[in-house]
N, C-alpha and C positions, 0 to 999 in steps of 0.2 A: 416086546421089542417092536419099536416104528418098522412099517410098512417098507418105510424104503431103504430102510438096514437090514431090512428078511430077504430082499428082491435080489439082495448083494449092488444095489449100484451108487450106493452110500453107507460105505465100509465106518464103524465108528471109528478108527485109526484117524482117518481122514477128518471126519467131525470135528476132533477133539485138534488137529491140526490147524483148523481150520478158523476155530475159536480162541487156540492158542494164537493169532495173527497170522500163521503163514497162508502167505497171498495165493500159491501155487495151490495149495489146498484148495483154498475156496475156491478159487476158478472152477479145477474141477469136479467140485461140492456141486456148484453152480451148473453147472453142463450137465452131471448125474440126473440133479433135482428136476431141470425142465421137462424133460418130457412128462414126469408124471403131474408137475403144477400144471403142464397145458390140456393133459387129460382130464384132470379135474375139472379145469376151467370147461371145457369144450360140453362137458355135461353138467355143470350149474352154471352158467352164465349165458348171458344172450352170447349171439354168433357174433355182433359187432365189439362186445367188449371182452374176448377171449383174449388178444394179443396184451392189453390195454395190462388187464388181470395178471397175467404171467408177469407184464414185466414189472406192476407193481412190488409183486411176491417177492421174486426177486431181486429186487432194489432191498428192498427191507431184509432180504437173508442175509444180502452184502455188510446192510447198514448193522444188524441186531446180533449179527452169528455169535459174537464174542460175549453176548449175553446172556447166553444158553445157559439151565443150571445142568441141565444132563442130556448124553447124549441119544437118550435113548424116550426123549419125548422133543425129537427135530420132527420128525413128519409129521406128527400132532400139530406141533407146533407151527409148520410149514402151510398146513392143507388148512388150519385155520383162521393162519393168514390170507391164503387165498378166497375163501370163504367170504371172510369180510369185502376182501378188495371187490367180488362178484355180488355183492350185497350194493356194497355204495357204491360203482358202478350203474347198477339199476337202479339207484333211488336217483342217480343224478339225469341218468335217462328219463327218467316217469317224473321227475318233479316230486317226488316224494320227498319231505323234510326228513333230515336225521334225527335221529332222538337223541337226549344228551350222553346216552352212552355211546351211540357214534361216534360223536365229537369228543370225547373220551380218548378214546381209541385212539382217533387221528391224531391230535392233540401230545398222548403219549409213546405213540409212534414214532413221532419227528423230535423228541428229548434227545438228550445228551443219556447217556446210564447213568453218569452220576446224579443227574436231574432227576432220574428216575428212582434209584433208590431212596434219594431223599425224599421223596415224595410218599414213597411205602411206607420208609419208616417214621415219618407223623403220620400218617394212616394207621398203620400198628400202635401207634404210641398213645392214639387217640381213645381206642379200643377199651371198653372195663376190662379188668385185670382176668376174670376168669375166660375171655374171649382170647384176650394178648395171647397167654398162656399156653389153649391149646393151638394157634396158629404158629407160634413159636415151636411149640414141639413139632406141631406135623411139616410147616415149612421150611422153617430154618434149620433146626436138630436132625428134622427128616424119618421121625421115628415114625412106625405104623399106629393103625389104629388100636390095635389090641394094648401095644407098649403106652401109649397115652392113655387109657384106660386105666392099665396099672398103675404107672406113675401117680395119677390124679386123684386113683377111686371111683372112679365112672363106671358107666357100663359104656359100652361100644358104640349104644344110640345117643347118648347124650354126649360125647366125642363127635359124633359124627353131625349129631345137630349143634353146635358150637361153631362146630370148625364151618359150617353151610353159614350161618346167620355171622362170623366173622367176618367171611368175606364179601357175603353182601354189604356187612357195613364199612368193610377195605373201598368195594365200589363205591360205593355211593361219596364217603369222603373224596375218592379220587375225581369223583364224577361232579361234585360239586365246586373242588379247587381248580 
């Protein structure tokens, strides 16, 4: 269970409110979530781009909440968005170029969802068949690693090395379109 559903100040009730569209939800999704996005930020970001970081995070919880597939990888999925934002933040301070997975990111970030799923699914589609397969089973169907093993005939490492080298090449098509 996310960190900040164990803390109790992001009840899944709420989450799942939240992503369902009610507004009142997210606001208070929003007010729960800050303090621990500015905690975050305040120890991996510089001191000048803390405020910057937060409110990116947030903008994008507002903007993404409804695309959440489960409620119970939000602060994963929250603290890695901050993450990023404290990444290129810094790269924009120091002059550091992005790499095209940055622009990736960003890029994918400011989509529509249905822009997005479309985009997945010719990246899946694109995939050889015994790659599709197990990313179908483990992301879409959602079964475990043991259960796609049997399904398949596998053992566990070769499930588990499919599904790794899938999604690299999910990135990299996405990183190239």
């Amino acid at each position: 269970m996310s960190a900040l559903v164990r803390a109790g100040r992001c009840n899944p009730s709420l989450i799942e409110a939240a992503r369902g569209g009610d507004t009142e939800a997210l606001v208070s999704l929003i007010a729960a979530a800050q303090p621990d996005i500015r905690r975050y930020a305040a120890r991996n970001c510089r001191a000048a781009d803390i405020d910057d970081a937060v409110q990116e995070t947030l903008l994008l919880l507002y903007r993404r909440v409804g695309t959440l597939r489960a409620v119970t990888s939000f602060s994963a999925w929250l603290f890695a968005v901050a993450r990023r934002a404290c990444l290129r933040l810094l790269r924009r301070a120091t002059g550091t170029p992005a790499t095209p997975a940055d622009d990736a990111g960003i890029r994918l970030a400011h989509l529509a969802p249905e822009d997005i799923r479309i985009d997945l699914s010719r990246a899946i589609q694109s995939l050889p068949n015994h790659y599709r397969e197990v990313i179908l089973l483990r992301d879409i169907e959602e079964l475990s690693i043991d259960e796609i093993a049997g399904v398949l005939g596998l053992t566990r490492e070769s499930v588990k090395a499919r599904i790794h080298r899938a999604r690299l090449m999910i990135r990299e098509y996405l990183i190239r379109d």
